[in-house]
Legacy VTK file of the C-alpha trace (Angstrom):
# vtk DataFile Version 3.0
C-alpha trace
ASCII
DATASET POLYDATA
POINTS 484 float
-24.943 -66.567 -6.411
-24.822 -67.331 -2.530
-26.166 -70.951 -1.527
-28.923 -69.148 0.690
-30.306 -67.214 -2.057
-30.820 -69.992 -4.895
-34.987 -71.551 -4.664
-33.563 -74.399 -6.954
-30.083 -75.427 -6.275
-29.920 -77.570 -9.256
-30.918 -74.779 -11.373
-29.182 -71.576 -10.942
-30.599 -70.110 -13.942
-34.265 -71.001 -12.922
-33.394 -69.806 -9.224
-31.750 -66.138 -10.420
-34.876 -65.642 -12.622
-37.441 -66.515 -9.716
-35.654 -64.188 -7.547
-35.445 -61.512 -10.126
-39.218 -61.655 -10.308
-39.901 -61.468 -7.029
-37.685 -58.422 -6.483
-39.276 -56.754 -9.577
-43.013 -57.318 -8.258
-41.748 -56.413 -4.626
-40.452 -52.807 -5.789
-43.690 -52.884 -8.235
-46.227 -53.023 -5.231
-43.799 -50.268 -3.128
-43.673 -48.196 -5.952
-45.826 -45.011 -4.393
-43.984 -45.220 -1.091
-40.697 -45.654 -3.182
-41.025 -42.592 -4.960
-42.236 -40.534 -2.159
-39.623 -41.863 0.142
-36.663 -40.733 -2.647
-38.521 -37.482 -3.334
-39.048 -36.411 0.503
-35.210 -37.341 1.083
-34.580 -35.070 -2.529
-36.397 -32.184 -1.069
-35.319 -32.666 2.509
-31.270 -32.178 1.280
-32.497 -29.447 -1.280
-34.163 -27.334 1.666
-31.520 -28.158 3.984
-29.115 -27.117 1.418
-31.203 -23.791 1.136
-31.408 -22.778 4.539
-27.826 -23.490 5.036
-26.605 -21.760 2.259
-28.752 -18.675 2.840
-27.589 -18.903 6.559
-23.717 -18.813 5.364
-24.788 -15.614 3.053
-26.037 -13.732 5.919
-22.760 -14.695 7.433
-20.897 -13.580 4.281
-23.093 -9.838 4.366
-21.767 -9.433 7.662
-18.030 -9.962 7.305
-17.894 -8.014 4.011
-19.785 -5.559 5.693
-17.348 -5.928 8.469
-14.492 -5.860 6.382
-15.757 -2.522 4.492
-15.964 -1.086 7.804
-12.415 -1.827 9.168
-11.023 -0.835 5.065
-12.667 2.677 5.130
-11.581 2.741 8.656
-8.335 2.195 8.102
-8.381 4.408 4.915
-10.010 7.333 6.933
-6.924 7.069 9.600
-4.492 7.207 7.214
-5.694 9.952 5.884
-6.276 12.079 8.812
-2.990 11.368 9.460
-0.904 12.119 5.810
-3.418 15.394 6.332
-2.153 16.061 9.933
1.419 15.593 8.513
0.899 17.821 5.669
-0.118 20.543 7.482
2.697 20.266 9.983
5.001 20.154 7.129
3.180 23.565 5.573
3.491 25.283 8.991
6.908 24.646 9.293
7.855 25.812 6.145
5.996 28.730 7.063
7.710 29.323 10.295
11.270 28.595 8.518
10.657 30.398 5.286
8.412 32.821 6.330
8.337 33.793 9.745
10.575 36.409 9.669
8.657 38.115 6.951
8.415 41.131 8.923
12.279 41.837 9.231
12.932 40.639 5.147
10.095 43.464 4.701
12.003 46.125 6.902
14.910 44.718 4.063
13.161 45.343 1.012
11.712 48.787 1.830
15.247 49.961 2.780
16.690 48.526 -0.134
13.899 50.022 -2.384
14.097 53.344 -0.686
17.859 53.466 -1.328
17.640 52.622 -4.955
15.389 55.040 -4.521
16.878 57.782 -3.377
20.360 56.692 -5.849
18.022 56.589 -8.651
16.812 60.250 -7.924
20.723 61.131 -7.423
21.525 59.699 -10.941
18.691 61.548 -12.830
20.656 62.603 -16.334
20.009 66.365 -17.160
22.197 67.486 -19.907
22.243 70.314 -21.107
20.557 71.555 -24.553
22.772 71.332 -27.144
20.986 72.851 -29.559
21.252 75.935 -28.026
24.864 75.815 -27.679
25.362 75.243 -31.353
22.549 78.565 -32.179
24.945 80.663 -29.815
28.125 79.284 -31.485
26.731 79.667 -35.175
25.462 84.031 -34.243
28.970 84.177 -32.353
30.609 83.193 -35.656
28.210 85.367 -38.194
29.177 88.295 -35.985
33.153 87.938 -36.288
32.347 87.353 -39.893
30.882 90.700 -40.748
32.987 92.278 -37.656
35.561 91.770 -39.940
36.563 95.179 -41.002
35.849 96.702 -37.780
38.444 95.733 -35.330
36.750 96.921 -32.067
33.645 95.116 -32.805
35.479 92.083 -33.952
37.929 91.895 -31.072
34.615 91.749 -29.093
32.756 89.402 -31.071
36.051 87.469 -30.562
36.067 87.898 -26.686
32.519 86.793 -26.826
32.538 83.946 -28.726
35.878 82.727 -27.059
33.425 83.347 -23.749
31.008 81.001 -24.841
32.850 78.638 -26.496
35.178 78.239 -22.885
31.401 78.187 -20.888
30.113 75.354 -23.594
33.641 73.326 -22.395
33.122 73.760 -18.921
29.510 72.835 -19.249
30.265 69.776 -20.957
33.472 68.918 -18.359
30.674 69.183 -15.826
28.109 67.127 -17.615
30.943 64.601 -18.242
31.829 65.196 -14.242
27.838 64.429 -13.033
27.733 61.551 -15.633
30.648 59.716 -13.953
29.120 60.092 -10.277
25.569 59.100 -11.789
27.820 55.853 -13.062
28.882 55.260 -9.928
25.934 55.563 -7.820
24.375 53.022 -10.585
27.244 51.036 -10.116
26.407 50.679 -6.106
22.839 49.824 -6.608
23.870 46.479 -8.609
24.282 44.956 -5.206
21.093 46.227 -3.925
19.529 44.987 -6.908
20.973 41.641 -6.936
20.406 41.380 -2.778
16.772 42.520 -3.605
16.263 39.937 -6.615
18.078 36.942 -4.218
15.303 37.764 -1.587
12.331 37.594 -4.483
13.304 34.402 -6.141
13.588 32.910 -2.108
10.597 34.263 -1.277
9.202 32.836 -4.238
10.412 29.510 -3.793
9.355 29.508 -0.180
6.159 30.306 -1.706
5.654 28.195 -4.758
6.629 25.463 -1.832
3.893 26.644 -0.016
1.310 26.344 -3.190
2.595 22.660 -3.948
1.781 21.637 -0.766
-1.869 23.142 -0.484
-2.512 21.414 -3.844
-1.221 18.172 -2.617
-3.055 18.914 0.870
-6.110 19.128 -1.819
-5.606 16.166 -3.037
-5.541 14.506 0.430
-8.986 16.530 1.008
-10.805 15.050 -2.148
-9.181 11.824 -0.830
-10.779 12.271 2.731
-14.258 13.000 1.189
-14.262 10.289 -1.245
-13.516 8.012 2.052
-15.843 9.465 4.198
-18.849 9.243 1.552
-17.998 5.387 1.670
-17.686 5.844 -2.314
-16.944 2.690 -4.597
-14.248 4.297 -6.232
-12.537 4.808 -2.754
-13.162 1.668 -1.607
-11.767 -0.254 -4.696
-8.526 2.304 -4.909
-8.319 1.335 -0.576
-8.288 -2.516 -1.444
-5.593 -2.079 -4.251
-3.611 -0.241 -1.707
-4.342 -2.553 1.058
-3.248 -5.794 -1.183
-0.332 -3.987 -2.491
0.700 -3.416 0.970
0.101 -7.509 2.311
2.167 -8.470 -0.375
4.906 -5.560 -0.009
5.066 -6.161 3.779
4.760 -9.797 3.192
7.777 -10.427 1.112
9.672 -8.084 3.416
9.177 -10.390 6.329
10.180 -13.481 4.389
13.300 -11.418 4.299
13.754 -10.804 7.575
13.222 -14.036 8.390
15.563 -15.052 6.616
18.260 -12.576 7.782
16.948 -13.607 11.485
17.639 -17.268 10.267
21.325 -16.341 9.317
21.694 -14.528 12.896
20.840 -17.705 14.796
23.200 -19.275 12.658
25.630 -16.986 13.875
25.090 -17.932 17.581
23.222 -21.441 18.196
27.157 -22.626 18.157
28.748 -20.481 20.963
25.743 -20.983 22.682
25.745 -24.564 22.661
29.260 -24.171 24.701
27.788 -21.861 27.004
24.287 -23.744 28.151
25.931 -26.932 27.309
25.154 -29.412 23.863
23.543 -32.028 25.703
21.057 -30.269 27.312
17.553 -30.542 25.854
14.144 -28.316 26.298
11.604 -30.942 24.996
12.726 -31.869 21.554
14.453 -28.579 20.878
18.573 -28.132 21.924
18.062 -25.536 25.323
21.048 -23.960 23.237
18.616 -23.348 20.186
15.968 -21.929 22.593
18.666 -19.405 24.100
19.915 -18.473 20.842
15.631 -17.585 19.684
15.169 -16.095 23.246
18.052 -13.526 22.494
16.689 -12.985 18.835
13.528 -12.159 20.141
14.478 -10.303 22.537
16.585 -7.922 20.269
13.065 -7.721 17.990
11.357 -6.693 20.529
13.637 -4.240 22.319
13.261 -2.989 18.455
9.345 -2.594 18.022
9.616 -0.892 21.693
11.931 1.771 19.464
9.812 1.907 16.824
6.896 2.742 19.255
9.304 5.379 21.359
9.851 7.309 18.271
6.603 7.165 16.749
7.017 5.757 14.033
4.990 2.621 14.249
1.827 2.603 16.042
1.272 -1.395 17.316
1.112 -0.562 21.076
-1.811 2.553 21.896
-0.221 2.624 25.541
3.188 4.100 24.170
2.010 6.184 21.886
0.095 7.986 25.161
2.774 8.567 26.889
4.417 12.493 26.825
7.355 12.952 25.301
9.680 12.884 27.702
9.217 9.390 29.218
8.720 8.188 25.174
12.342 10.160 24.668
13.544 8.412 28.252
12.417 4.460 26.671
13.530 5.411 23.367
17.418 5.971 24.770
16.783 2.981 26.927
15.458 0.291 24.379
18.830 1.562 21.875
21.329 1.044 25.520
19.655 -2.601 25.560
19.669 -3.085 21.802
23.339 -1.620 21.865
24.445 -3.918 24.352
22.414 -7.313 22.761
24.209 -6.415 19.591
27.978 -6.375 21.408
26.960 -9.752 23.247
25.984 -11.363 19.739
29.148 -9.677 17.921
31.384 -11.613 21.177
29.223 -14.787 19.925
29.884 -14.582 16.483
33.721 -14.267 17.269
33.721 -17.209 19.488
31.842 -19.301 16.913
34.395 -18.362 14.066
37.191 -19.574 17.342
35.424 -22.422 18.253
34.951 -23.713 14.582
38.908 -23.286 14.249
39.462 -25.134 16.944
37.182 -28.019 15.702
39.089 -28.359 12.278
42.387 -28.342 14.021
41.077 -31.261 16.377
39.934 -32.943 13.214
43.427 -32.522 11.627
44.914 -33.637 15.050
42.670 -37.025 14.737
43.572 -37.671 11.570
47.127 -37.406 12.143
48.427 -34.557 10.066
49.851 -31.472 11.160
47.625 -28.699 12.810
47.685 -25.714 9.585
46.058 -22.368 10.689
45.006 -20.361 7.974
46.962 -16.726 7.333
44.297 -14.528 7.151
42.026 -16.179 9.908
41.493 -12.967 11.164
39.359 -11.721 8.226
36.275 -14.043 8.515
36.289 -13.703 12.611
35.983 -9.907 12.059
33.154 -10.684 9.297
30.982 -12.356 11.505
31.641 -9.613 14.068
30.548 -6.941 12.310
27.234 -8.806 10.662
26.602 -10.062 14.389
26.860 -6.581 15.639
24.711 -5.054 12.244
21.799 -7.920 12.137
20.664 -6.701 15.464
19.864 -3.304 14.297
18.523 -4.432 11.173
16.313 -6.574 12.954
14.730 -3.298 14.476
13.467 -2.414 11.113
10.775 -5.494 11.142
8.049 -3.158 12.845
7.582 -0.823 9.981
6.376 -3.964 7.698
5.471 -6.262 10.744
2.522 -3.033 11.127
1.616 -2.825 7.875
1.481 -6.613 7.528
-0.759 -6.799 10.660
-3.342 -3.385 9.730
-3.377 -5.026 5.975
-3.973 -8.966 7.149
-7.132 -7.871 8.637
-8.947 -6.631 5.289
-7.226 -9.152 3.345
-8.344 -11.808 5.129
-11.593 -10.597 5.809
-12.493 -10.925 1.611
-10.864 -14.184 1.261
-12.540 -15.400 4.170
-15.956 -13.614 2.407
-14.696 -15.149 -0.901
-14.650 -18.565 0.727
-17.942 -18.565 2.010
-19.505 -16.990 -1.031
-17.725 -20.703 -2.629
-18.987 -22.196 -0.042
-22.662 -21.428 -0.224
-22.701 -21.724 -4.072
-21.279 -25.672 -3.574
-24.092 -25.854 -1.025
-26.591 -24.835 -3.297
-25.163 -26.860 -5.918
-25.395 -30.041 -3.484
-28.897 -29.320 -2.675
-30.364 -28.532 -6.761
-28.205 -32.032 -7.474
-30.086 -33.890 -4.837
-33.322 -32.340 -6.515
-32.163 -34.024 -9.821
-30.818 -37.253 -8.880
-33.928 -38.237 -6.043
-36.288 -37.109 -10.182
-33.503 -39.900 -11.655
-33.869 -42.200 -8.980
-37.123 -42.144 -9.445
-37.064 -43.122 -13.065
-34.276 -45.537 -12.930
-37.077 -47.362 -10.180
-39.355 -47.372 -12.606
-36.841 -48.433 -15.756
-36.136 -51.703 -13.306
-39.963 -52.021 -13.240
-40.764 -51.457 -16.342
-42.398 -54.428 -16.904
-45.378 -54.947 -14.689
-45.865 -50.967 -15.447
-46.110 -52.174 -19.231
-48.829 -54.507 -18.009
-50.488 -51.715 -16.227
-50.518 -49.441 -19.197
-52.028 -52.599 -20.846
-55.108 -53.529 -18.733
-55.797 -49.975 -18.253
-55.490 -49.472 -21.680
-58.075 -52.423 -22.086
-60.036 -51.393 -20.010
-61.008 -48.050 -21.071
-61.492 -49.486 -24.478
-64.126 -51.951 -22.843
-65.596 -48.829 -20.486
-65.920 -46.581 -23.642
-67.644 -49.390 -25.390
-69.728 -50.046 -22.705
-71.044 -46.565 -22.495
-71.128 -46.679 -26.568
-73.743 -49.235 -26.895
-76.486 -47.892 -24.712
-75.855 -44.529 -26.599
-76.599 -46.214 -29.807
-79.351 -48.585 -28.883
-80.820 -44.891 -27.912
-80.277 -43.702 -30.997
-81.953 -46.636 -33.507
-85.467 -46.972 -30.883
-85.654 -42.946 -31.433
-87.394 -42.848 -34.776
-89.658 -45.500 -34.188
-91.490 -44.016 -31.171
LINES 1 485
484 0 1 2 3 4 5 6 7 8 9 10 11 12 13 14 15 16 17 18 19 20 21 22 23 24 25 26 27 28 29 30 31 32 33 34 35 36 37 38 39 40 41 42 43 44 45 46 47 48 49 50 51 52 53 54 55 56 57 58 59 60 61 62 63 64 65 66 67 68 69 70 71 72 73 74 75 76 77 78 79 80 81 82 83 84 85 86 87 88 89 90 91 92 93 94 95 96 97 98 99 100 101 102 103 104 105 106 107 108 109 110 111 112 113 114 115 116 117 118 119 120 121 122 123 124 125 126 127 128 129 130 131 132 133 134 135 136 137 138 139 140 141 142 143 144 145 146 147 148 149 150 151 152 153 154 155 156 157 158 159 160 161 162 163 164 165 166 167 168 169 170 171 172 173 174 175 176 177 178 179 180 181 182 183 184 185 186 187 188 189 190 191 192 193 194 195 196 197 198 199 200 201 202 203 204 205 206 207 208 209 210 211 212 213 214 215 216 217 218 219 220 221 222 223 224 225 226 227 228 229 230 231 232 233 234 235 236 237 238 239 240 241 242 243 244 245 246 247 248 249 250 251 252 253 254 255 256 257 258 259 260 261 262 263 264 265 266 267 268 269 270 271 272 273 274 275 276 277 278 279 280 281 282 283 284 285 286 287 288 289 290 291 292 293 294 295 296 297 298 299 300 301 302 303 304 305 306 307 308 309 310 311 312 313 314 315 316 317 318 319 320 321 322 323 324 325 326 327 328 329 330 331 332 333 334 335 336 337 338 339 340 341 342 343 344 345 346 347 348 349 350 351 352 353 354 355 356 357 358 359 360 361 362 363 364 365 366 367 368 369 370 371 372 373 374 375 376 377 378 379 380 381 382 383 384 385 386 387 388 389 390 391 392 393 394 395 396 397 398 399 400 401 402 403 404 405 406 407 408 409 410 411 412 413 414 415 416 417 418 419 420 421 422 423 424 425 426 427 428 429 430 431 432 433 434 435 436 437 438 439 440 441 442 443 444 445 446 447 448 449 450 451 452 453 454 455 456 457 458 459 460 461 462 463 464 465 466 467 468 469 470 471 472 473 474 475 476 477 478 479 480 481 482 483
């Protein structure tokens, strides 16, 4: 115990108890303002707490709202746009497959009309046999009983020799008609097989067609769900959306690190061309030239990208007409062409310059200067990766764009998530505060508990003495009754 603070210095004891007292009936007599000091500072956090929590969930409303917006947004575009594409896909397979329906028409009527007409050519008419064998059969009856009678029989003979020389020339000409009907049915197997080609491409072409509409359905139901602002569209749109981030994020880690291998390739020959000792702040000004080029060839490829539509990060190229997109598209490849030749030259002269610095070394040291036999192998390597990376490069937009169109939703709900935390730990803060200013409260009144034992006491006494009081005039009442 400090000096200052002990009442008897030759008695700590005596002095720590004096003081304790004196604190203790202090806090007794500012008991009341004690309480209602701890209890307004309680509620004062707790509303504070309120109001700022219910001020972050109006925040929160709006960005999820927000966010909603910009996902069904997003959702709607890409629809109208897998629709648009569908149904320029369906009308060129309509103008390829079937726009010259008239003339495969003209086709198949001629072809029909000359199977047709071969068909009517090879109709089979034989002739009755049954009749032929009647004639025969009399013709034979009659030499039979012309038998004796050598007139009659020579003419039965004649007659049935007649008929049976008619019935063979009959059936030589049946046999004659059959073998040109065979061959006119032989002629119509092409026709038939041209005709049945035609059908099944036709078909196809059609069945093509059908595929399409159903999946252009599909992209229809899609669309409405979207448009309705549905629940089920919005969750399958936020699946989609995070499967993209991470998709397009772990492709751009990639190219990174591919981008990271091409300045590899050239922070070397560049340090011999801007010089080594030059500096740009705390970076090499070699290192700096060797990003500026990178960068360069990135951006020469979103600008290609953009000419041929197929990313869509800058509005004012995708305005222009066609012709001056074609006319940037052929100049953006000339630059990118020519960036990838200059870094190709770079990667050769690092692979020359890095010989050169292990034959110094081996000059240094003292031994003889050994070039390797196939030197020429790695040089052309790093030529050909230094000429590829560039184009490679190009392909960042496609995931750069759906990185960018994703990021937005993405981190529009964790930013929603982390205020939604945020105002829960506020109203957490505030319903503690509420709690500990009720145990502050009774931990005063645990350090106090004596004089408030002594309270309880006398006013325990005296309402004893006060109902006693008022008990004895009651009962004096009561005996003095009977005798008046």
């Amino acid at each position: 115990m400090p000096s200052w603070l002990m009442i008897f210095p030759g008695s700590p004891g005596l002095s720590a108890l004096l003081l304790v007292t004196m604190v203790v009936v202090v806090m007794y007599g500012a008991r009341t303002p004690a309480h209602r000091g701890i209890l307004g500072i309680a509620r004062a956090i707790k509303g504070a707490s309120k109001l700022t929590s219910e001020a972050i969930r109006r925040v929160q409303d709006r960005m999820t709202a927000r966010t909603r917006e910009v996902l069904l947004s997003s959702g709607l575009e890409d629809a109208e746009r897998q629709i648009e594409q569908e149904f320029q896909r369906i009308s060129a397979t309509v103008d390829r497959d079937l726009g010259a329906y008239p003339a495969l028409h003209r086709k198949l009527a001629d072809q029909v009309s000359r199977i047709d007409e071969d068909y009517r050519r090879a109709t089979d008419s034989p002739p009755a046999p049954a009749a032929w064998s009647d004639t025969l059969r009399a013709a034979g009856e009659l030499a039979e009983r012309a038998g004796t009678q050598p007139a009659a029989a020579k003419a039965v003979n004649a007659l049935s020799t007649a008929i049976a020389e008619a019935h063979d020339e009959a059936m030589e000409a049946y046999r004659e008609e059959s073998r040109e009907r065979h061959d006119l049915m032989a002629k119509m197997v092409p026709a038939w097989r041209s005709m049945a080609s035609t059908l099944t491409r036709v078909e196809k072409s059609v069945g093509g067609i059908f595929e399409r509409s159903r999946h252009l359905d599909d992209l229809m139901h899609r669309y409405q769900e979207i448009a309705a602002k549905s629940d089920v569209a919005e969750r399958k749109l936020t699946s989609s959306t995070f499967t993209q981030f991470v998709i397009s994020g772990v492709v751009l880690v990639i190219a990174l690190l591919g981008g990271f291998i091409n300045f590899q390739l050239i922070a070397l020959p560049m340090s011999e061309m801007v010089g080594a000792t030059s500096r740009l702040g705390t970076m090499q000004t070699s290192d700096v030239a060797a990003l500026v080029i990178i960068l360069i060839e990135i951006t020469m490829g979103l600008f290609l990208m953009e000419s041929l539509r197929i990313t869509r990060l800058f509005p004012v190229i995708g305005r222009l007409d066609a012709r001056t997109r074609r006319r940037m598209a052929y100049a953006t490849f000339a630059l990118l062409f020519v960036l990838a030749g200059i870094e190709s030259s770079l990667a050769y002269m690092r692979d020359v310059l890095a010989a050169d610095r292990v034959a110094l070394t081996q000059a240094l040291a003292g031994s003889a200067v050994q070039r390797p036999e196939f030197m020429w192998i790695p040089a052309v390597g790093q030529m050909v990766m230094g000429f590829i990376l560039p184009f490679a490069l190009t392909f960042v937009a496609i995931p750069l764009e759906s990185f960018i169109h994703s990021s937005r939703i993405v981190v529009g709900q964790i930013a929603a998530g982390g205020l939604r935390m945020l105002a829960f730990g506020v109203e957490l803060i505030g319903f503690s505060a509420d709690h500990v200013g009720k145990g502050l409260n009774n931990l005063y009144d645990v350090i106090i508990f004596m004089p408030l034992k002594i309270e309880e006491l006398v006013f325990e006494a005296r309402s004893r003495a006060r109902a006693g009081s008022q008990k004895a005039p009651s009962d004096r009442s009561a005996s003095t009754a009977p005798t008046a």
